[in-house]
PyMOL CGO cylinders between C-alpha atoms (Angstrom):
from pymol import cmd
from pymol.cgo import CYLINDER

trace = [
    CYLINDER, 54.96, -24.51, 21.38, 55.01, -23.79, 17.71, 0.3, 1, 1, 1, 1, 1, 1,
    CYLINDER, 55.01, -23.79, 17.71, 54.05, -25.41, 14.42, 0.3, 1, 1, 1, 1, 1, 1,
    CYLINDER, 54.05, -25.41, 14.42, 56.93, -26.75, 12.48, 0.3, 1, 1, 1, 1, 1, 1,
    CYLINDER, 56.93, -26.75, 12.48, 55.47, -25.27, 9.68, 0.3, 1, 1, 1, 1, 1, 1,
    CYLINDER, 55.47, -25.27, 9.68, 53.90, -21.89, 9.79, 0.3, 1, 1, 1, 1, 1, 1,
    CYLINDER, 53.90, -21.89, 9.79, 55.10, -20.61, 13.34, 0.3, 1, 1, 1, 1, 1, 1,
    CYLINDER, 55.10, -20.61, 13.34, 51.90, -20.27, 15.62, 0.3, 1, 1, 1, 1, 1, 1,
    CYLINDER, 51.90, -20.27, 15.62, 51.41, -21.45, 18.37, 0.3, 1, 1, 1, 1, 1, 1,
    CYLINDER, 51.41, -21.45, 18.37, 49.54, -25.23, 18.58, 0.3, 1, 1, 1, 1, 1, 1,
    CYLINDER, 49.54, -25.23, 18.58, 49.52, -27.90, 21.18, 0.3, 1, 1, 1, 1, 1, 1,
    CYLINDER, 49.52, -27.90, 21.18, 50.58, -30.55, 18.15, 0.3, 1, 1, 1, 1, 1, 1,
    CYLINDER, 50.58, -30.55, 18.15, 53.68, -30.48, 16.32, 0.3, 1, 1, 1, 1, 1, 1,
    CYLINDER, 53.68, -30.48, 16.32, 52.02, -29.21, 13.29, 0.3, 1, 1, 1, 1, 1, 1,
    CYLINDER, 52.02, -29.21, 13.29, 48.35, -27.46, 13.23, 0.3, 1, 1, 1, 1, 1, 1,
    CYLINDER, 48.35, -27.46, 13.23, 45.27, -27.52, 11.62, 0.3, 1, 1, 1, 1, 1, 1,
    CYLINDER, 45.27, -27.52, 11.62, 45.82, -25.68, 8.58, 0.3, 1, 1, 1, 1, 1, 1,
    CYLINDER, 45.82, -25.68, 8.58, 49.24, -27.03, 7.76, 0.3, 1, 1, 1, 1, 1, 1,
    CYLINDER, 49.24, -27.03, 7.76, 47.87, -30.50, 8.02, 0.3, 1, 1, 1, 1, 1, 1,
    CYLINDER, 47.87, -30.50, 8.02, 44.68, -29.56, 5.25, 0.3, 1, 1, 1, 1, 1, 1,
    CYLINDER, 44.68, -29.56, 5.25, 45.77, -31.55, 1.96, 0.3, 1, 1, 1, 1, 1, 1,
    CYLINDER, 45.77, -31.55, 1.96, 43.25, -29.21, 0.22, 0.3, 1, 1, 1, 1, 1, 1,
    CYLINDER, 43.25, -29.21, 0.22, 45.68, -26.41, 0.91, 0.3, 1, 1, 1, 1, 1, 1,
    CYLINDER, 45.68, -26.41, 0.91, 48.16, -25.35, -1.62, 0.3, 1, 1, 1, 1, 1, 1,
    CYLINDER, 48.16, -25.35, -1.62, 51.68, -25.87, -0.55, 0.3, 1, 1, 1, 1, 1, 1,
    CYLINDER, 51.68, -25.87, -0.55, 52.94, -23.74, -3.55, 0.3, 1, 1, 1, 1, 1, 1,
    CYLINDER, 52.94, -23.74, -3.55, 52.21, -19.92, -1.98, 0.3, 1, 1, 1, 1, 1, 1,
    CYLINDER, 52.21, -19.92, -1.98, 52.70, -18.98, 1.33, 0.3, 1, 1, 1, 1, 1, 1,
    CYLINDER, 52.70, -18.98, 1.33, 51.53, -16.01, 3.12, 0.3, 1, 1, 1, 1, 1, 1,
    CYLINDER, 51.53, -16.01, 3.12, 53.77, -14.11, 5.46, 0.3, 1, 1, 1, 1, 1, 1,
    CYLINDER, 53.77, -14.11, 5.46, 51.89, -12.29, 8.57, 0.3, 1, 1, 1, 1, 1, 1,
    CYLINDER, 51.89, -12.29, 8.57, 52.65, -10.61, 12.01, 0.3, 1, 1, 1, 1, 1, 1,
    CYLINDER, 52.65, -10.61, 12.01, 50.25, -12.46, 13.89, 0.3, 1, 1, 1, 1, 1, 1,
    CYLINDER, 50.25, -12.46, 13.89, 47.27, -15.41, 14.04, 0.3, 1, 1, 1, 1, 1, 1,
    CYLINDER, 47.27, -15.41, 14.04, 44.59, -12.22, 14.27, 0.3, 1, 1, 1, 1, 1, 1,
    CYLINDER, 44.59, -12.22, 14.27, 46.12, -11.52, 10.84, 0.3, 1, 1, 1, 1, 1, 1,
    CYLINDER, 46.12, -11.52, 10.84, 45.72, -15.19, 9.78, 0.3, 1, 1, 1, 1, 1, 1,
    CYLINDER, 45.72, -15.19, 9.78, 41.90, -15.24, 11.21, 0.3, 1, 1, 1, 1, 1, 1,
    CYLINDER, 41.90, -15.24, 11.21, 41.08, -12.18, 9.09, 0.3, 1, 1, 1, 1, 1, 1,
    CYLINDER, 41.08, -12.18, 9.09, 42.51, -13.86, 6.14, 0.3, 1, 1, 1, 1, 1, 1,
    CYLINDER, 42.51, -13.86, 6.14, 40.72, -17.14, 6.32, 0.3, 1, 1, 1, 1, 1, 1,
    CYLINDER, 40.72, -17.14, 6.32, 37.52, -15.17, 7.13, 0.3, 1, 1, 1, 1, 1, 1,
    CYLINDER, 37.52, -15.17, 7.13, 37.69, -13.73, 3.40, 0.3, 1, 1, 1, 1, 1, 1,
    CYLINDER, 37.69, -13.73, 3.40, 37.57, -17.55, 2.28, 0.3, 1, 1, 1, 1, 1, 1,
    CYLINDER, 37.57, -17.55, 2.28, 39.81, -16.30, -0.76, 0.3, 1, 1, 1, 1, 1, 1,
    CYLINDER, 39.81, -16.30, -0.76, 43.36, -17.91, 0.40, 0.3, 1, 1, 1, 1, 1, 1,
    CYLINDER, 43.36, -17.91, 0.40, 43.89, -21.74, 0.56, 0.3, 1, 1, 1, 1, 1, 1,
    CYLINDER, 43.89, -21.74, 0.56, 47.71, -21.60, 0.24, 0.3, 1, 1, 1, 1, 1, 1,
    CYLINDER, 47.71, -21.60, 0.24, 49.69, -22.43, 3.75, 0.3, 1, 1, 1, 1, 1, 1,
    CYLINDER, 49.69, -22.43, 3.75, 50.79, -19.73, 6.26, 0.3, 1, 1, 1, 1, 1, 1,
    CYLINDER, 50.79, -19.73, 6.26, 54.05, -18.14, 8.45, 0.3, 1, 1, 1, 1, 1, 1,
    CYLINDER, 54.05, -18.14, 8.45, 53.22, -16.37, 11.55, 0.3, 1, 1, 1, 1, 1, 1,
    CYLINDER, 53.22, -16.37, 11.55, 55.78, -13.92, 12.40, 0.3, 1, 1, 1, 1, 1, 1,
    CYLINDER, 55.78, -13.92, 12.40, 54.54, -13.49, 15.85, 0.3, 1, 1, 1, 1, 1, 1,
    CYLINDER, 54.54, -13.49, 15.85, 55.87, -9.91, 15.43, 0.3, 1, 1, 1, 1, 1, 1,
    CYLINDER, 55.87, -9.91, 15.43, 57.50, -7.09, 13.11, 0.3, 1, 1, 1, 1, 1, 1,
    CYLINDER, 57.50, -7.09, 13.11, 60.82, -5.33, 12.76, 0.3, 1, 1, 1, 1, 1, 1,
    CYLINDER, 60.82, -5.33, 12.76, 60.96, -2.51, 15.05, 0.3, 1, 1, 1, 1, 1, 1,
    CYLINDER, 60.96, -2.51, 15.05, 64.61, -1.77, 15.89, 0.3, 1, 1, 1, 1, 1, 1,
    CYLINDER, 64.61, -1.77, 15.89, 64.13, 1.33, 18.53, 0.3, 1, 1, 1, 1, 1, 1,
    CYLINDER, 64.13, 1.33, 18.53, 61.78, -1.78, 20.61, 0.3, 1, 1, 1, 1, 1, 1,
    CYLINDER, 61.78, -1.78, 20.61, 64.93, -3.58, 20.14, 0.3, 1, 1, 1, 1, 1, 1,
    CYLINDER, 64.93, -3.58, 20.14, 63.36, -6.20, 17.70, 0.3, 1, 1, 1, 1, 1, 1,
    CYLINDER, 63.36, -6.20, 17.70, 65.43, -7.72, 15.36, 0.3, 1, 1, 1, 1, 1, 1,
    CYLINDER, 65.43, -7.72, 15.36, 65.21, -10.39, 13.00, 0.3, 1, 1, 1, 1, 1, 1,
    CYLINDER, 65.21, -10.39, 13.00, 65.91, -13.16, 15.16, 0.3, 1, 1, 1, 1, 1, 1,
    CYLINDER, 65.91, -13.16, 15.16, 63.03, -12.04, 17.46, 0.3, 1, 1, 1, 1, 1, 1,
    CYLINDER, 63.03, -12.04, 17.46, 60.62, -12.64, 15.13, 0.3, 1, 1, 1, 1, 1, 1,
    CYLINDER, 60.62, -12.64, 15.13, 61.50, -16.34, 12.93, 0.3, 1, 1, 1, 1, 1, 1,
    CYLINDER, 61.50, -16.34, 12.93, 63.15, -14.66, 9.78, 0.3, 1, 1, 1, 1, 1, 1,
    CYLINDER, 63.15, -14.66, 9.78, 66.19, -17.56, 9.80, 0.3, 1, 1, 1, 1, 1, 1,
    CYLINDER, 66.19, -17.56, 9.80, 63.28, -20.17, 10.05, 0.3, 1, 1, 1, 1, 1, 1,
    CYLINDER, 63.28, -20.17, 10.05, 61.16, -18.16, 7.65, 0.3, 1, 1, 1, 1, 1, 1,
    CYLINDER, 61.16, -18.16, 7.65, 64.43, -18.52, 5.37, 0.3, 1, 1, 1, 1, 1, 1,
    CYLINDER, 64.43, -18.52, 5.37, 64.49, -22.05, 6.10, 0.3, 1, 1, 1, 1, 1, 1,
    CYLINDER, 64.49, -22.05, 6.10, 61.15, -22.44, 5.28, 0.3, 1, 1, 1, 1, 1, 1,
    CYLINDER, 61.15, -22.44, 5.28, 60.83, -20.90, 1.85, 0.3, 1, 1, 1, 1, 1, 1,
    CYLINDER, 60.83, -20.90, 1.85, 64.16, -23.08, 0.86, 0.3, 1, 1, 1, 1, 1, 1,
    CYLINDER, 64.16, -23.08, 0.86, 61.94, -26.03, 0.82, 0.3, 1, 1, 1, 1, 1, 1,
    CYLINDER, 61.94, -26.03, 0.82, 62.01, -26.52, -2.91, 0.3, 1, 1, 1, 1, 1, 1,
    CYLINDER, 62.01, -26.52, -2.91, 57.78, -26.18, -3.13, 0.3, 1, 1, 1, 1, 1, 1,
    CYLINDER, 57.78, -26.18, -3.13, 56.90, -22.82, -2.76, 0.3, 1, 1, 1, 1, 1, 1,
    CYLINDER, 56.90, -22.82, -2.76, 56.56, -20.69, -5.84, 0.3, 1, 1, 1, 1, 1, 1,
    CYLINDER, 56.56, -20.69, -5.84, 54.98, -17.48, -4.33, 0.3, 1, 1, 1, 1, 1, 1,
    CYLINDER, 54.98, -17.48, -4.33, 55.76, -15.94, -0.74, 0.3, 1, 1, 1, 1, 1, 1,
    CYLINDER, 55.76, -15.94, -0.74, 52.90, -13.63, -0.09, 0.3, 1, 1, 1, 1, 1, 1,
    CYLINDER, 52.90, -13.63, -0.09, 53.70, -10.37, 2.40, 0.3, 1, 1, 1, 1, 1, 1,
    CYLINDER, 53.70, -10.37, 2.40, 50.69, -9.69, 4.38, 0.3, 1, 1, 1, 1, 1, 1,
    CYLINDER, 50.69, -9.69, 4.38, 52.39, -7.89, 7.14, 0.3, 1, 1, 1, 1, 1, 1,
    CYLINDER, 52.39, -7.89, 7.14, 50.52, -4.40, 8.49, 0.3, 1, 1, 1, 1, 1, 1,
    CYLINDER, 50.52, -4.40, 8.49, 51.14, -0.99, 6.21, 0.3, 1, 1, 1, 1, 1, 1,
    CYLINDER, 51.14, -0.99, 6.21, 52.92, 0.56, 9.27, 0.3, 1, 1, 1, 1, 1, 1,
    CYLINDER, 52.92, 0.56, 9.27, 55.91, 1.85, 9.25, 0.3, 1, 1, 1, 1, 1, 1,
    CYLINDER, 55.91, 1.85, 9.25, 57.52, -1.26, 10.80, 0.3, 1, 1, 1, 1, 1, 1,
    CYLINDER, 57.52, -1.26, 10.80, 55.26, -3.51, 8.84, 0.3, 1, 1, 1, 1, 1, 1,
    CYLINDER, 55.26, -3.51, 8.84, 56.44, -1.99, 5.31, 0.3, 1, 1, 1, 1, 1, 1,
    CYLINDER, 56.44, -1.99, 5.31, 60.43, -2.46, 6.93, 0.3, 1, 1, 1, 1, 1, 1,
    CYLINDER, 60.43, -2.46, 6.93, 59.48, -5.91, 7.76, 0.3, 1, 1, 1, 1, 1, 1,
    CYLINDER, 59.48, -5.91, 7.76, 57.95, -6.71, 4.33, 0.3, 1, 1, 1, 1, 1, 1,
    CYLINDER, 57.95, -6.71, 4.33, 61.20, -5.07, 2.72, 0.3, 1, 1, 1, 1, 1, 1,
    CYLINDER, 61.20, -5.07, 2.72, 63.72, -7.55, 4.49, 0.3, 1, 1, 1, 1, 1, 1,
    CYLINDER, 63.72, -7.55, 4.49, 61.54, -10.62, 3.82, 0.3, 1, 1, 1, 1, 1, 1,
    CYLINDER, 61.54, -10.62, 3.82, 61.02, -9.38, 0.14, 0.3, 1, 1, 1, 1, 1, 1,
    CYLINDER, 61.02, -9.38, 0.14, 65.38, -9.01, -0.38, 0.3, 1, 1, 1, 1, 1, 1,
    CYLINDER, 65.38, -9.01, -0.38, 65.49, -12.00, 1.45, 0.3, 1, 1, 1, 1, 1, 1,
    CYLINDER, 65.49, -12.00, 1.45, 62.78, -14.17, -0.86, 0.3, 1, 1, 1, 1, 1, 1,
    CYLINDER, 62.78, -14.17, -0.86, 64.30, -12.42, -3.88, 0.3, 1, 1, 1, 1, 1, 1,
    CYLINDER, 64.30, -12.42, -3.88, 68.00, -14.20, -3.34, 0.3, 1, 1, 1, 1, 1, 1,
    CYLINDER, 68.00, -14.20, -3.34, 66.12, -17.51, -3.42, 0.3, 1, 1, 1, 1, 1, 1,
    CYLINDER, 66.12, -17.51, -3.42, 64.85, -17.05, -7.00, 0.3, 1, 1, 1, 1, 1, 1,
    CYLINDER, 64.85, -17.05, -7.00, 60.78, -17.23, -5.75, 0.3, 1, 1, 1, 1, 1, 1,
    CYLINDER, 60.78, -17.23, -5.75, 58.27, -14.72, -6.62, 0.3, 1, 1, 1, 1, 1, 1,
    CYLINDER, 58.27, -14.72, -6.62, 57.26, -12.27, -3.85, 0.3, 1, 1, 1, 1, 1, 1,
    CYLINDER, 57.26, -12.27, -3.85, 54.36, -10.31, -3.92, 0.3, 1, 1, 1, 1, 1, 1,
    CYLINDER, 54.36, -10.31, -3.92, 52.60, -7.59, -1.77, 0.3, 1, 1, 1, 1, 1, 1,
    CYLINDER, 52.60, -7.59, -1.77, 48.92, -7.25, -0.51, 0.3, 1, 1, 1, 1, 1, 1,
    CYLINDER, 48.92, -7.25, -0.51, 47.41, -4.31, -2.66, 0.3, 1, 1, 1, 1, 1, 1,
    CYLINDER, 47.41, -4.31, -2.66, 46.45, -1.36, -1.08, 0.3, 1, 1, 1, 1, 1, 1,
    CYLINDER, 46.45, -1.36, -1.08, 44.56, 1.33, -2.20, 0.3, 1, 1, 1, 1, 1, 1,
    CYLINDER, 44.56, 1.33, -2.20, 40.86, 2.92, -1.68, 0.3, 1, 1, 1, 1, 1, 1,
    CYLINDER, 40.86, 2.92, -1.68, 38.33, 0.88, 0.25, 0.3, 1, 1, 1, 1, 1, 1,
    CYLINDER, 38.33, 0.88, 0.25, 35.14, -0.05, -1.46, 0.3, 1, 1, 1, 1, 1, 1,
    CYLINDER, 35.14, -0.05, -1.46, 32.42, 1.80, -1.07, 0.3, 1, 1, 1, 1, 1, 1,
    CYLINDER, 32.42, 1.80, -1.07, 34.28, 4.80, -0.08, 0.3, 1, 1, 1, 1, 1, 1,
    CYLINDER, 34.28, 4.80, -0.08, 34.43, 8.42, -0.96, 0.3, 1, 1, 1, 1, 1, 1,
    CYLINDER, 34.43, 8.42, -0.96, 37.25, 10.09, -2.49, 0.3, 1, 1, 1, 1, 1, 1,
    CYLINDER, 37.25, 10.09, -2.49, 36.89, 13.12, -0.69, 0.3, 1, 1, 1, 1, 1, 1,
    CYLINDER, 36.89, 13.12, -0.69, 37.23, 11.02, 2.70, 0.3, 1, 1, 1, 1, 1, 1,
    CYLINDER, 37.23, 11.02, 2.70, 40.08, 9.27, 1.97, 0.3, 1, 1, 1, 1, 1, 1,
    CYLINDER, 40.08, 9.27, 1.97, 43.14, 9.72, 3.53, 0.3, 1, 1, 1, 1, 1, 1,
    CYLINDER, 43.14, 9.72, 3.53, 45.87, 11.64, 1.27, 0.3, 1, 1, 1, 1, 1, 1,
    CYLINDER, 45.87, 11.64, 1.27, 48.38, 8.51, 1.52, 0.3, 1, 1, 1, 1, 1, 1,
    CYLINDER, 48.38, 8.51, 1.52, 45.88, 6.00, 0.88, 0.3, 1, 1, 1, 1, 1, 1,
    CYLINDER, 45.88, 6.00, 0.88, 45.19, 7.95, -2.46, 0.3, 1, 1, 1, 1, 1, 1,
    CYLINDER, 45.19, 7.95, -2.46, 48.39, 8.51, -3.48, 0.3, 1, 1, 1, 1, 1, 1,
    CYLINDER, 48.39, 8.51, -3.48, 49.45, 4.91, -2.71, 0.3, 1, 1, 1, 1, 1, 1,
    CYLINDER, 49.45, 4.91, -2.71, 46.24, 3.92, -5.27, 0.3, 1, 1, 1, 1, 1, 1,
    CYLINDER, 46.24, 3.92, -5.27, 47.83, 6.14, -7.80, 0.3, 1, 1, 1, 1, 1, 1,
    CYLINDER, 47.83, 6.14, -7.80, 50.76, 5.39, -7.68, 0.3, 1, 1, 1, 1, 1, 1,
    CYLINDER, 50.76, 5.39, -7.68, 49.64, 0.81, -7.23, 0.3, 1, 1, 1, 1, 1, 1,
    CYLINDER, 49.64, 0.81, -7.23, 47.44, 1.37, -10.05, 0.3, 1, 1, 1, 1, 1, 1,
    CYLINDER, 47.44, 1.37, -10.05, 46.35, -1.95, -12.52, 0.3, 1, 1, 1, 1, 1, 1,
]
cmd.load_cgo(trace, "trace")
C-alpha cells in the first residue's frame, strides 16, 4: 500500500511525514526511493513534504513512466500549494533522464523546479576528484 501523498509504502492511508503540520506543504522533493528520503531527513536540513518514485527511467529495463508514479506525480504537483518541486533523483545516467522528464513536466505547470547541486565534496582534494565531478563544479558554479 502507498501514501496518498508522497508514494511510499505505509500501512495507513497517509504516513508519518505527510501527516507532520510542521512540514512545509509549499516544496516538495522528488526521489527514487525511501533510502533516498532517510538520507535526506538524516541531514535535518529539509522540512518540506516528499514523492517517492519507487524507481527511475530506464527504458532498455523496460521502465517507463507509468512504472514509476509520473501521472500521479503530475497529479500531485497540480494541487494548487506547491511552489517548488525539488529533483533529488541519483546523478546516473537514468537518474539525470528521470530528473529531465519531471523538470519539462513541472515546467508546463508554471512551478519552480530546481536541482540538488553537485559539485566537489568537502573536505576533498582536487587532485582526487573525479574529472566529471570537477567539470560539473565548473561549469554549476555560484
Amino acid at each position: 500500500r502507498h501514501c496518498e501523498s508522497c508514494h511510499t509504502f505505509t500501512e495507513a492511508e497517509l504516513c508519518d511525514t505527510c501527516l507532520d503540520a510542521t512540514r512545509d506543504r509549499t516544496v516538495l522533493c522528488v526521489i527514487e526511493t525511501p533510502a533516498d528520503q532517510s538520507a535526506i531527513e538524516r541531514t535535518g536540513t529539509y522540512r518540506g513534504l516528499y514523492f517517492v518514485l519507487m524507481g527511475k527511467l530506464s527504458p532498455l529495463d523496460g521502465i517507463g513512466p507509468h512504472d514509476i508514479g509520473l501521472a500521479k506525480l503530475k497529479q500531485r504537483v497540480a494541487d494548487g500549494v506547491l511552489t517548488e518541486v525539488i529533483l533529488a533523483t541519483n546523478f546516473t545516467a537514468e537518474g539525470e533522464a528521470t530528473a529531465h522528464v519531471i523538470s519539462e513536466m513541472i515546467r508546463q505547470q508554471g512551478l519552480k523546479v530546481t536541482r540538488l547541486a553537485r559539485g566537489v565534496p568537502a573536505g576533498s582534494e582536487l587532485e582526487y576528484v573525479d574529472l566529471g565531478t570537477i567539470a560539473h563544479a565548473l561549469v554549476d558554479r555560484r
